[in-house]
C-alpha positions in Angstrom: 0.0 0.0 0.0 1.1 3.6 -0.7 1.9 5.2 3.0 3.2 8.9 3.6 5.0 10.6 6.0 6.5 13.7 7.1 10.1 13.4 6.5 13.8 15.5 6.9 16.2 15.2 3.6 17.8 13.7 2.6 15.3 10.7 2.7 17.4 8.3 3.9 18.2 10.5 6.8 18.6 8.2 10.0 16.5 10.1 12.0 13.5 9.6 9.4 13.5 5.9 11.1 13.8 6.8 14.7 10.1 7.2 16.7 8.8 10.1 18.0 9.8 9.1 21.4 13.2 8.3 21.1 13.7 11.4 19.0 12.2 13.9 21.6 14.3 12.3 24.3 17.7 12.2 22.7 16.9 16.0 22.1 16.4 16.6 26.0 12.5 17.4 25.5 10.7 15.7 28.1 7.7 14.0 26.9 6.9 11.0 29.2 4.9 13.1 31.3 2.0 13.2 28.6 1.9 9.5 28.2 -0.4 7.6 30.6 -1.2 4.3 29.4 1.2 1.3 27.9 -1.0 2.0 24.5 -0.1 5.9 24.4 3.7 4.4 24.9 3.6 1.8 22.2 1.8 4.8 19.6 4.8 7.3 20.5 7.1 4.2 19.5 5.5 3.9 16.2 6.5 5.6 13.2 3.7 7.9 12.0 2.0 7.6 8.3 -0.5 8.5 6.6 -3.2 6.8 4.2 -2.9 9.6 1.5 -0.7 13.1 0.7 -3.9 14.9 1.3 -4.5 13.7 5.2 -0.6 13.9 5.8 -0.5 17.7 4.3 -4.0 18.6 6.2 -2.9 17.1 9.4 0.7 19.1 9.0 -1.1 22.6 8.2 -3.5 22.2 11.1 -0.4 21.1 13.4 2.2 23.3 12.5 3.6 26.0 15.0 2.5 23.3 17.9 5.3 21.9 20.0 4.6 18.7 19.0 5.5 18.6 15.3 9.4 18.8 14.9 10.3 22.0 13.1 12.9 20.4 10.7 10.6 18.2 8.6 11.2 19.6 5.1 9.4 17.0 3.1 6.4 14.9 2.6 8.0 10.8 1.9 6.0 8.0 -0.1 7.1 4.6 0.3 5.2 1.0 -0.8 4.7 -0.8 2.5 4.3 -4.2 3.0 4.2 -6.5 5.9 7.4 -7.4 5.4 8.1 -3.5 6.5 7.0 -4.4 10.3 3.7 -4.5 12.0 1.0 -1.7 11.2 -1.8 -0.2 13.0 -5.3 0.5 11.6 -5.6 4.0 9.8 -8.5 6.3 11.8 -10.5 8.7 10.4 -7.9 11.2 9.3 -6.0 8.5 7.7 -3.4 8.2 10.7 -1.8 5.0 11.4 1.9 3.8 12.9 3.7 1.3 12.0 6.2 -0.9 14.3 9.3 -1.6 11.6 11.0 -4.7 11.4 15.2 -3.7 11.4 16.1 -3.3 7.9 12.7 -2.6 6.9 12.6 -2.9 3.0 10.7 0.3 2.8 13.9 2.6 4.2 15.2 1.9 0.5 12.0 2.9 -1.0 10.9 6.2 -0.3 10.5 9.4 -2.8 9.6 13.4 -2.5 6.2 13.9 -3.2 6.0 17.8 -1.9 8.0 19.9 0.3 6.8 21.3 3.8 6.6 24.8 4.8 6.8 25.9 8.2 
């Protein structure tokens, strides 16, 4: 399936494959407070995608300028996953899901600009 994702450049970036979690922490932002339950703890060690480019760039124009959404994302990302990639979630309603990669994930190879992001 086509997945999207907000993503730094180059693509194959290091960091594009860290979570959310690991990410905020090695930069000294202290997030654990805002997690509460071993589910909100598993999502923040997801990697975050998106079902389409239109929920991805919605979700990043209605998030931008929160603290949340890291700055430095310059680009949207489209990769091919497959379950050889690692162990998805369902998508919700805004077309949200995360997915748990497998190390060497095939789709860290795979992945190409489709639009840049503005802050």
């Amino acid at each position: 399936m086509d997945a999207f994702r907000f993503m730094y450049e180059p693509l194959d970036n290091p960091s594009n494959f860290v979570p959310q979690l690991l990410k905020a922490e090695g930069e000294g932002r202290v997030v654990r407070t805002y997690i509460e339950t071993p589910a909100q703890t598993c999502d923040a060690m997801g990697l975050s995608f998106f079902t389409t480019a239109h929920f991805a760039l919605a979700t990043y124009k209605a998030a931008k300028g929160l603290p949340k959404l890291n700055p430095r994302y310059t680009t949207l990302g489209k990769c091919k996953l497959t379950n050889a990639d690692g162990v998805m979630s369902s998508a919700n309603r805004g077309g949200h899901f995360n997915v748990h990669p497998y190390e060497h994930a095939p789709m860290q190879l795979g992945f190409e600009v489709v639009a840049p992001l503005e802050l």
